[in-house]
PLY file of the C-alpha trace (Angstrom):
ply
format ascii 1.0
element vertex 309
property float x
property float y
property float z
element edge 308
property int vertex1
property int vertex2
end_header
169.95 59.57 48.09
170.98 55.92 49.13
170.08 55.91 52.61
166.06 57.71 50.95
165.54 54.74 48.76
167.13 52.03 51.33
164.39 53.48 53.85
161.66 53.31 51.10
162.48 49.93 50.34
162.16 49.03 54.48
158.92 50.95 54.64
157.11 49.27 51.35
153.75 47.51 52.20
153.75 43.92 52.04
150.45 44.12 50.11
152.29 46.35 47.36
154.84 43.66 46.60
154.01 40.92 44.03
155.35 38.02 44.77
155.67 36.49 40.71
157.81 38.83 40.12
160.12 38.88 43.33
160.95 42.81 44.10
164.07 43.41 45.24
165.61 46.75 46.44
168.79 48.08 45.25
170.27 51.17 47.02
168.34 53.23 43.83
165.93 51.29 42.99
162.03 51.23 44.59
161.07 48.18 42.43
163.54 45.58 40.54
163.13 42.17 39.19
166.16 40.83 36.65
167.94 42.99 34.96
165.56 44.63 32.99
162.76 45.22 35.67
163.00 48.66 37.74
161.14 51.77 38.97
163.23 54.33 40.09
163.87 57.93 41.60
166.19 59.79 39.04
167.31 63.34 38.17
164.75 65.61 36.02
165.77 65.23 32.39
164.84 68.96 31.97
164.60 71.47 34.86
162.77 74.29 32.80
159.25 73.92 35.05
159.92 72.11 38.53
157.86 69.18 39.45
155.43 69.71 42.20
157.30 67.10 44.17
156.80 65.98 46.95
153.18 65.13 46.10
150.55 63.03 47.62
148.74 60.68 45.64
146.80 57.81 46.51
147.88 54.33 45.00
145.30 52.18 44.19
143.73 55.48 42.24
146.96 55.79 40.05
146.88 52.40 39.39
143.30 52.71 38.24
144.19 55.73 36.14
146.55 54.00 34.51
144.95 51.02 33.67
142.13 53.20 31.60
144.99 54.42 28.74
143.77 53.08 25.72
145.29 53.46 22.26
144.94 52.10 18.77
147.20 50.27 16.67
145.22 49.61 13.65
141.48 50.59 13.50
140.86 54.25 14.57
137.78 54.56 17.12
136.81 51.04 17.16
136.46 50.82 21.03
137.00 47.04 20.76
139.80 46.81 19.14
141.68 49.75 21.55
144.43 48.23 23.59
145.52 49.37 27.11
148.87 51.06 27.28
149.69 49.36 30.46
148.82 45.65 31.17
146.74 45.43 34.74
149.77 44.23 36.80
152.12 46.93 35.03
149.51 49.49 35.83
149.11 47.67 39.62
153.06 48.11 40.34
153.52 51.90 39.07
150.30 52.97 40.91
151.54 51.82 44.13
155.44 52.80 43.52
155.11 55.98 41.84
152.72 56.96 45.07
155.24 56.29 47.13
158.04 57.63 45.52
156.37 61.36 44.81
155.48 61.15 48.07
159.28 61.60 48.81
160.82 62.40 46.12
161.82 66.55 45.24
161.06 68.70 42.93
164.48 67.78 40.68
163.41 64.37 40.68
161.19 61.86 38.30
160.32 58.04 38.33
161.69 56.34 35.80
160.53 52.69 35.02
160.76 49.78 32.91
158.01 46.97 33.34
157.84 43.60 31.17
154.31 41.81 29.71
153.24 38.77 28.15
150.85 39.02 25.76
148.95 36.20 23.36
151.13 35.88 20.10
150.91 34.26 16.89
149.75 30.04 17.27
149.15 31.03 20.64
152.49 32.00 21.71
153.26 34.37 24.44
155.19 37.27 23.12
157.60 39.12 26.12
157.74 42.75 25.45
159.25 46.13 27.45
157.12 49.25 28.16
159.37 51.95 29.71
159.29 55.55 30.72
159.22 58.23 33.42
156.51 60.12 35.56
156.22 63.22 37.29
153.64 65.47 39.27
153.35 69.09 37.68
150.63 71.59 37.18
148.31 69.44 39.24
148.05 66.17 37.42
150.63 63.07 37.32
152.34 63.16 33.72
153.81 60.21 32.03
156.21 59.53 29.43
156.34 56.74 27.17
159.87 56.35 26.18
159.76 52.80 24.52
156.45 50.80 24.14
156.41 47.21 24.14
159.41 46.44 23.00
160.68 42.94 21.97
163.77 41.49 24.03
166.41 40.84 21.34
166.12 36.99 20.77
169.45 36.71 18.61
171.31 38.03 21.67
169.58 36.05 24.11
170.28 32.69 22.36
174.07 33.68 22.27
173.60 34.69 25.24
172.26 31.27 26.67
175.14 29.14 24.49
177.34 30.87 27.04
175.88 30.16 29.86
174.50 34.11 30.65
170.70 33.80 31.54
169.46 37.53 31.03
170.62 39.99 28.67
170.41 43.39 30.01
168.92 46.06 27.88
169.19 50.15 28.23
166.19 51.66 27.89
165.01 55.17 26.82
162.68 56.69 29.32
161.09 59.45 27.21
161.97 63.54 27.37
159.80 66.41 28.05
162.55 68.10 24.51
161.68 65.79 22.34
158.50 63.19 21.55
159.51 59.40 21.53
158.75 56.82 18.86
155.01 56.46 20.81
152.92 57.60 18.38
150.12 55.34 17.94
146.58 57.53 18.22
145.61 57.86 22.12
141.71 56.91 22.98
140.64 59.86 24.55
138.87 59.51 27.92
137.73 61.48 31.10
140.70 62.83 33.47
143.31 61.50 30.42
144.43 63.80 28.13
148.01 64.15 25.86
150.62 67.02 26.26
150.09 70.07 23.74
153.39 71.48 22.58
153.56 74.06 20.56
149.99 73.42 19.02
149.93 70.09 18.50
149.68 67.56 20.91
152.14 64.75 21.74
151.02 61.44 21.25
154.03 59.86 23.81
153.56 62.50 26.66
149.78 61.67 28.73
148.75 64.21 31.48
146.39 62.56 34.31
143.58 63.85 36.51
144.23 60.85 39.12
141.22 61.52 40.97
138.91 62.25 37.94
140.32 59.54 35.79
139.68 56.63 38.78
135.83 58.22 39.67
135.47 57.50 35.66
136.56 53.82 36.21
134.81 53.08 39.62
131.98 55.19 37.35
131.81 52.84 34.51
132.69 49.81 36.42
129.04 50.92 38.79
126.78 51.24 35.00
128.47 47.57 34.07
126.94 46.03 37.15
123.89 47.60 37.14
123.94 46.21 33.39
124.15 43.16 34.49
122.43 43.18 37.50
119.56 44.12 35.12
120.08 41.25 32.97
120.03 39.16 35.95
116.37 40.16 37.09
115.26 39.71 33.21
116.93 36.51 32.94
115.13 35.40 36.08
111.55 36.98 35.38
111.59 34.79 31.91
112.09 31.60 33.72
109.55 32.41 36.15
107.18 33.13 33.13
108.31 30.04 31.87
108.02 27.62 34.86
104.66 29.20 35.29
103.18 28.50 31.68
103.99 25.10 32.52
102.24 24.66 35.25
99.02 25.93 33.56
99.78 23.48 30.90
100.11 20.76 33.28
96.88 21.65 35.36
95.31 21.85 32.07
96.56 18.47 30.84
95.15 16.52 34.24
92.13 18.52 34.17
91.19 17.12 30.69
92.62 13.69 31.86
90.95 13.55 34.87
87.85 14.60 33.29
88.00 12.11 30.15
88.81 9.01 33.11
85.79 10.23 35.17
83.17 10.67 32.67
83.68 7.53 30.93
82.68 9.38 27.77
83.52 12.47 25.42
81.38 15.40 25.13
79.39 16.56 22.16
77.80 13.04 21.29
81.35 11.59 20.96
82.13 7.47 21.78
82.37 6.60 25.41
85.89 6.19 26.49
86.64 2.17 26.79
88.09 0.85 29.76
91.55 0.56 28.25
91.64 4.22 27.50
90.72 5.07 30.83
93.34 2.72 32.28
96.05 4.28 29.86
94.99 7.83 30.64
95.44 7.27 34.44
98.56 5.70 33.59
99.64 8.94 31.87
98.89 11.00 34.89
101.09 9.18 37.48
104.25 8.64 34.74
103.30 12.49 34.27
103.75 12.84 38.26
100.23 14.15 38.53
98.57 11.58 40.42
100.60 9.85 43.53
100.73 5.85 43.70
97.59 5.63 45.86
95.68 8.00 43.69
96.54 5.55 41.18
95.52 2.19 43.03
91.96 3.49 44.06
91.01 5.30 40.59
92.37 2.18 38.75
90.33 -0.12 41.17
87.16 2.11 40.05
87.86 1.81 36.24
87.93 -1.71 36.73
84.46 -2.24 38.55
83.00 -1.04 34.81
84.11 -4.01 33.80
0 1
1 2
2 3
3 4
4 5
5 6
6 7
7 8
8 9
9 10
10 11
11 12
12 13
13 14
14 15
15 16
16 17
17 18
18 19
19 20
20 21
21 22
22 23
23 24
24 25
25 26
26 27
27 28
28 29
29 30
30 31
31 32
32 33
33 34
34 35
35 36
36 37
37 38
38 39
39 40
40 41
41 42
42 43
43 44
44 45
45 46
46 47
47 48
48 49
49 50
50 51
51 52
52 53
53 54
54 55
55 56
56 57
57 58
58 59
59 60
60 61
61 62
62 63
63 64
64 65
65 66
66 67
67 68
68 69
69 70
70 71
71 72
72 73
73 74
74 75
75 76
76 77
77 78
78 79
79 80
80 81
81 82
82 83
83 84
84 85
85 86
86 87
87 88
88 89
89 90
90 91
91 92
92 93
93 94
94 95
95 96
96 97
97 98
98 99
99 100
100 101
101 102
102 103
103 104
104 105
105 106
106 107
107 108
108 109
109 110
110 111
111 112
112 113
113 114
114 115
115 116
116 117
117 118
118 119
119 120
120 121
121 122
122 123
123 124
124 125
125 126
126 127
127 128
128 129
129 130
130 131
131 132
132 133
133 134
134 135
135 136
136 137
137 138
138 139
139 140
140 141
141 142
142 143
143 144
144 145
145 146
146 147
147 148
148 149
149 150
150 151
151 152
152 153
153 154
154 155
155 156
156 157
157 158
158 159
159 160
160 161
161 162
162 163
163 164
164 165
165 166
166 167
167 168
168 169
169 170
170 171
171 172
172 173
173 174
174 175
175 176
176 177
177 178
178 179
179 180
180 181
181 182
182 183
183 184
184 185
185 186
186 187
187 188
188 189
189 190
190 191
191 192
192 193
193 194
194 195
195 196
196 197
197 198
198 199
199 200
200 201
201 202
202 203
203 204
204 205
205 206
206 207
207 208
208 209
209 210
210 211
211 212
212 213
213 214
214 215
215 216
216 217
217 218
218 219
219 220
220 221
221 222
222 223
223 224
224 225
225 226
226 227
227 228
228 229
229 230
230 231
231 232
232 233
233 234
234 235
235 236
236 237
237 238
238 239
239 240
240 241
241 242
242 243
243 244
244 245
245 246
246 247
247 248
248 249
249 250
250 251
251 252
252 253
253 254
254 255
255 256
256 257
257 258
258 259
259 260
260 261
261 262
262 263
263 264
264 265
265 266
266 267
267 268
268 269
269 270
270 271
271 272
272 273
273 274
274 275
275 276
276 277
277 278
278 279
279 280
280 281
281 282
282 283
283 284
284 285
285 286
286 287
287 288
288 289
289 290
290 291
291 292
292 293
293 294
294 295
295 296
296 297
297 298
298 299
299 300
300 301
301 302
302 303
303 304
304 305
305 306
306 307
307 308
């Protein structure tokens, strides 16, 4: 078992290792980062139905799949107020790992995990919490087990902890069981390929069942509608600024037409005064401030205007 996960560890991608947090491989351990940081093969916690192991799954789809579980803490089917079970680097790292290590692992054998997050607190603060659990491949579709959801590190240790010198406190974490439903129980946001366990008529809340391929064609899906969204906002953003810039101009050509006219008929229409002089001057003045007439349009009609004097 040793010598599998010491050649797994050799034969990870660079591209799948994050360098923030700084994966390091133990002889057991795929993925681990502190103390409390790990993915890891482990012995099936019940060996009533066998795991389909080894499977093959693609990574970057797993990791999509993942990143789609939505639940709600306060306000039932409010779609913006849903939160996502796994934070887009937590769902980025089991993706990748758990593909690799069904792709080796056998049937007696899960992933367990435990991934950290920072989320925005109260004031602002960034709050540290724990997400752990296991996964497995059975009946056709990756399962996964929430054992304990975002929980908070244990500050009154950890400042004891740092008067003595100790940086990290190392926590022991519960990795869910397919006997008997975790603490998880906040309601699930159902979507396409992501569905909770039933047991025994009612479903568990802690235990989510995955259609990896169906559940990343939803994202790449939705993600396709959101750019043609905005693509489409795009071209009507664009064709009201072309309408725009074009009423000006028609306002402008209007405006020198009636200037123009007023400086070369010396007089208004409909019996009205002759323009003076000074209003001619001050109209052709208009047009060149106006950038209607150039500088030597100016000169030569101004030269006119003053011949009428």
């Amino acid at each position: 078992m040793k010598n599998t996960m010491s050649m797994i560890c050799r034969l990870l991608p660079a591209a799948a290792l994050f360098a923030a947090a700084g994966p390091a491989c133990a002889d057991d351990d795929l993925y681990k980062s502190g103390l409390n940081q790990y993915i890891r093969l482990a012995e099936q916690d019940s060996t009533d139905v066998p795991n389909q192991h080894p499977a093959t799954l693609d990574g970057q789809a797993v990791s999509d799949a993942l990143s789609i579980i939505q639940v709600w803490e306060k306000n039932w089917f409010k779609p913006n107020e849903a939160e996502k079970v796994f934070s887009t680097s937590q769902a980025q790292l089991l993706g990748q790992y758990i593909a690799l290590a069904l792709g080796t692992a056998t049937p007696g054998q899960d992933v367990i995990f435990a991934l950290a997050r920072t989320d925005k607190g109260f004031l602002g603060m960034r709050d540290l919490t724990y997400t752990s659990g296991r996964a497995f491949f059975v009946n056709g579709k990756l399962n996964v087990i929430i054992g304990e959801y975002r929980r908070a590190p244990d500050r009154f240790q950890e400042r004891a902890n740092s008067s003595a010198g100790i940086e990290e406190v190392r926590y022991f974490f519960a990795h869910g069981k397919r006997t008997k439903p975790s603490d998880f129980k906040l309601a699930v946001v159902s979507g396409e390929g992501i569905d909770t366990r039933a047991v025994g008529g009612s479903k568990r809340r802690d235990w989510f069942e995955i259609d990896v391929r169906q559940a990343a064609a939803a994202l790449a899906a939705r993600a396709a509608q959101e750019n043609q969204a905005a693509g489409s906002a795009d071209a009507e953003a664009v064709r009201q600024e072309a309408a725009r810039l074009a009423q000006e101009r028609r306002e402008l050509r209007l405006e020198m037409a009636r200037m123009r006219r007023d400086m070369e008929q010396g007089a208004g229409q409909n019996g009205a005064a002759p323009a003076t002089v000074e209003q001619r001057l001050k109209s052709l003045d208009e047009l060149r401030k106006k950038g209607l007439i150039s500088d030597d349009e100016f000169a030569r009609k101004r030269e006119e205007i003053l011949k009428d004097l």
